[in-house]
C-alpha positions in Angstrom: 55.9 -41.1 -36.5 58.9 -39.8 -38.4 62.2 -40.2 -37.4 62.8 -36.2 -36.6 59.5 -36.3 -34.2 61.7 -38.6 -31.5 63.6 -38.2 -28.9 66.9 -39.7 -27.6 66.2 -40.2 -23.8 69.8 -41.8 -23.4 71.6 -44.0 -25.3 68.9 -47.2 -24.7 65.6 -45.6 -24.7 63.8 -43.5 -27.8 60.7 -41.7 -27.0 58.0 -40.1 -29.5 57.8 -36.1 -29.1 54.4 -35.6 -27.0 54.2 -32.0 -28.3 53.4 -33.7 -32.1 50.7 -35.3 -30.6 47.2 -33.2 -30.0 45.4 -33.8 -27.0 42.7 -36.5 -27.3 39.3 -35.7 -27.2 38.2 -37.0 -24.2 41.0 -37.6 -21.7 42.1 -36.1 -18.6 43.5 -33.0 -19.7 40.3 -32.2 -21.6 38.3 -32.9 -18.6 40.2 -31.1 -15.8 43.2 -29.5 -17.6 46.5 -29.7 -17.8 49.5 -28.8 -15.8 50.5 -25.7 -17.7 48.4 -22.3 -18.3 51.2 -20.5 -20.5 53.8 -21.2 -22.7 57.1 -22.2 -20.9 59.3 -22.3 -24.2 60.7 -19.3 -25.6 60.7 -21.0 -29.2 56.6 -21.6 -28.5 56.0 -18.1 -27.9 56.6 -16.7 -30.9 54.4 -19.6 -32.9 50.1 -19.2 -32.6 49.3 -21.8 -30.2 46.0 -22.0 -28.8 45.5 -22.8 -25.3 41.8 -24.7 -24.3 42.3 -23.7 -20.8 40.5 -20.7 -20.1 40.4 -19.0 -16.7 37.5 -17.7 -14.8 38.6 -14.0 -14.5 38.0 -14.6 -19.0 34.7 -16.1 -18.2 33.3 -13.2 -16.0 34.9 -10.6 -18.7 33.5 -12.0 -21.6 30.0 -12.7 -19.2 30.0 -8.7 -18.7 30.0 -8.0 -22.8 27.6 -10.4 -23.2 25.6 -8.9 -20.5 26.4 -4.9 -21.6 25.3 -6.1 -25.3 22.1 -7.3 -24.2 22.2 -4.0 -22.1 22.4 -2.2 -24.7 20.3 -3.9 -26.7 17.4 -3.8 -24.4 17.7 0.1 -23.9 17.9 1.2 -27.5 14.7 -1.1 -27.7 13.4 1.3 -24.9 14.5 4.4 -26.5 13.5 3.4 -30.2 10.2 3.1 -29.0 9.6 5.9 -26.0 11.0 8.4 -27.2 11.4 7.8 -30.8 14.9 7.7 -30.6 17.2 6.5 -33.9 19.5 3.5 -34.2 22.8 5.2 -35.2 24.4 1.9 -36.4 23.4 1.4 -39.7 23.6 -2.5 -39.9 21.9 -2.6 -37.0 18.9 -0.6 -37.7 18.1 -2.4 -40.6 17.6 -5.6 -38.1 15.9 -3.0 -36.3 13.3 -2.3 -39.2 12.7 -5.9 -39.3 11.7 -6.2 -35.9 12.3 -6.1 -32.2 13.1 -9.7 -31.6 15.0 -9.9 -34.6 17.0 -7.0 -34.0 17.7 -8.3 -30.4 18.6 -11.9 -31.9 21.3 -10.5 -34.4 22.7 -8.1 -31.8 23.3 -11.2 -29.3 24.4 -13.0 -32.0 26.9 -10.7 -33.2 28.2 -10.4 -29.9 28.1 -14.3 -29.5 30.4 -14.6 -32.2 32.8 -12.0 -31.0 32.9 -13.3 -27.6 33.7 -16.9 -28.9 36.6 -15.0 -31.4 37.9 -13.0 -28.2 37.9 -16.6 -26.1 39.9 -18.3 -28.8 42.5 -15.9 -29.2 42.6 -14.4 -25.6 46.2 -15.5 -25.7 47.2 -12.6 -28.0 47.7 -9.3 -27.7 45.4 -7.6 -29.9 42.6 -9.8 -28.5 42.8 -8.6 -25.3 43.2 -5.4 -25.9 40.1 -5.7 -28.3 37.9 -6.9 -25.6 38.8 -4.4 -23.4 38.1 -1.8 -25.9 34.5 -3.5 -26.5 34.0 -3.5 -22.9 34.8 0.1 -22.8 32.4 1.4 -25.8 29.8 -0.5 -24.4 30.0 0.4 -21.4 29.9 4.2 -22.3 27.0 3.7 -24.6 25.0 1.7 -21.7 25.7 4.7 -20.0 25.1 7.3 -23.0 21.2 5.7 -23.0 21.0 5.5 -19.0 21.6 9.3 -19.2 18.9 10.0 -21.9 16.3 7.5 -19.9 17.0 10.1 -16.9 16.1 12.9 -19.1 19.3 14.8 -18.3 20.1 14.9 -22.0 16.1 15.8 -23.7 
């Protein structure tokens, strides 16, 4: 280690900085976590650290657009082929064209990817505010296409 990355402890005992150090990959921490869930240092804050310690209220959010996607998913499916109804999204009507299982495929695995971005970055800002906006719109097209299934909207 350099010279810069250690610490004077007292005037006997020299210490390498633990923070230049990433965690190992197998090793306590990875296994049940560390001590902290935020960052203490006011420095830290304003740098883009990642935190791999996710908690379960992120798991059940990013569970629920998983779960609205394939929502959604499975009820255009329905409507596409009851009622004859159009996939308005452009990109995903051409997976549409090429198939129900493929169209169902790239839609989870769209929303796969997104809900793996939104997981690594759920420390930020604009993340969270992004999922929460996906939530939303899926949530009001879920219940867009439960409203045409009723026939209130024919």
């Amino acid at each position: 280690m350099a010279a810069n990355d250690r610490v004077h402890m007292d005037h006997q005992r020299i210490i390498d900085d633990r923070r230049k150090r990433s965690t190992q990959f197998l090793s306590r921490q990875t296994i049940f976590g560390g001590r902290r869930r935020t960052i203490r240092r006011e420095a830290d804050r304003e740098k883009h650290i990642f935190l791999d310690n996710y908690d379960l209220r992120l798991f059940i959010t990013l569970l629920l657009l998983l779960i609205l996607s394939i929502s959604d998913a499975y009820l255009t499916l329905t409507l596409v082929k009851t009622y004859n109804a159009v996939e308005l999204n452009p990109i995903m009507a051409v997976y549409l064209e090429h198939g129900s299982i493929t169209f169902f495929l790239e839609k989870f695995l769209f929303t796969s990817v997104a809900a793996f971005i939104f997981c690594v970055f759920n420390h930020f800002a604009a993340a969270r505010v992004s999922l929460s906006l996906a939530i939303l719109i899926y949530l009001g097209v879920v219940y867009y296409e439960l409203i045409i299934m009723s026939g209130l909207l024919r």
